[in-house]
N, C-alpha and C positions, 0 to 999 in steps of 0.2 A: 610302570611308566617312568617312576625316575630314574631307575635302572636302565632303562634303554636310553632313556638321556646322556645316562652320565658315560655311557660307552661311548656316546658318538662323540664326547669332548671333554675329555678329563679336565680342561680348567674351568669346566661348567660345573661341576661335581664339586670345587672349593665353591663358588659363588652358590648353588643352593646350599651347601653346608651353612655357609656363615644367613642366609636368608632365614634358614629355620633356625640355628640356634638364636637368631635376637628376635623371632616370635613367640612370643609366650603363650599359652594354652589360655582363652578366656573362661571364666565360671560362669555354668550354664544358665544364671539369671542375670547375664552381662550380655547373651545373643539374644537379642528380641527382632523381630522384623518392623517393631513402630507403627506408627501412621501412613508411611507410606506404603507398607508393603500391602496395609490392608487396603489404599486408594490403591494400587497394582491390582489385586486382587479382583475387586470389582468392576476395574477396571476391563480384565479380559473375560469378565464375567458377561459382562454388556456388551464387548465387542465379541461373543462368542453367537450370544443369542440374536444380535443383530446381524451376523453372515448368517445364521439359520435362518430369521427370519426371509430372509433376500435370497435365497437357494428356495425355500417351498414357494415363492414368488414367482420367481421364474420357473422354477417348474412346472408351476396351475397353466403360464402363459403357454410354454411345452405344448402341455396337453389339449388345451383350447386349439392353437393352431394346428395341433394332428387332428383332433377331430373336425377342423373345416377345413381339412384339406390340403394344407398347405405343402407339408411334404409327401414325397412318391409313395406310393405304398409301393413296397418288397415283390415284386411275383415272386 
């Protein structure tokens, strides 16, 4: 990817050079995801289980109104 970058504009190729060299490589018990990441987490945990829930909802509703009728049945 940065290769196809840096062909499409070589004075983009000095600007991520100097990006990455004044990025230092962090030590791996400096990346933590925190508290937040674990409110994220449960967070789409609970909006995951609550579109399920509301999809088999609507679906029961689905099948109640085919079975009274509601839509054409297929010849």
């Amino acid at each position: 990817m940065v290769a196809f970058l840096t062909t499409l504009n070589p004075a983009l190729s000095a600007t991520l050079a100097a990006i990455l060299a004044d990025d230092p490589v962090p030590a791996d018990d400096d990346v933590v995801a925190g508290g937040w990441g674990a409110v994220m987490f449960i967070a789409l945990i609970l909006g995951t289980a609550l579109i399920a829930w509301s999809l088999t909802k609507h679906l029961r509703k689905v099948d109640e109104a085919k079975d009274a009728g509601v839509f054409d049945d297929p010849a």
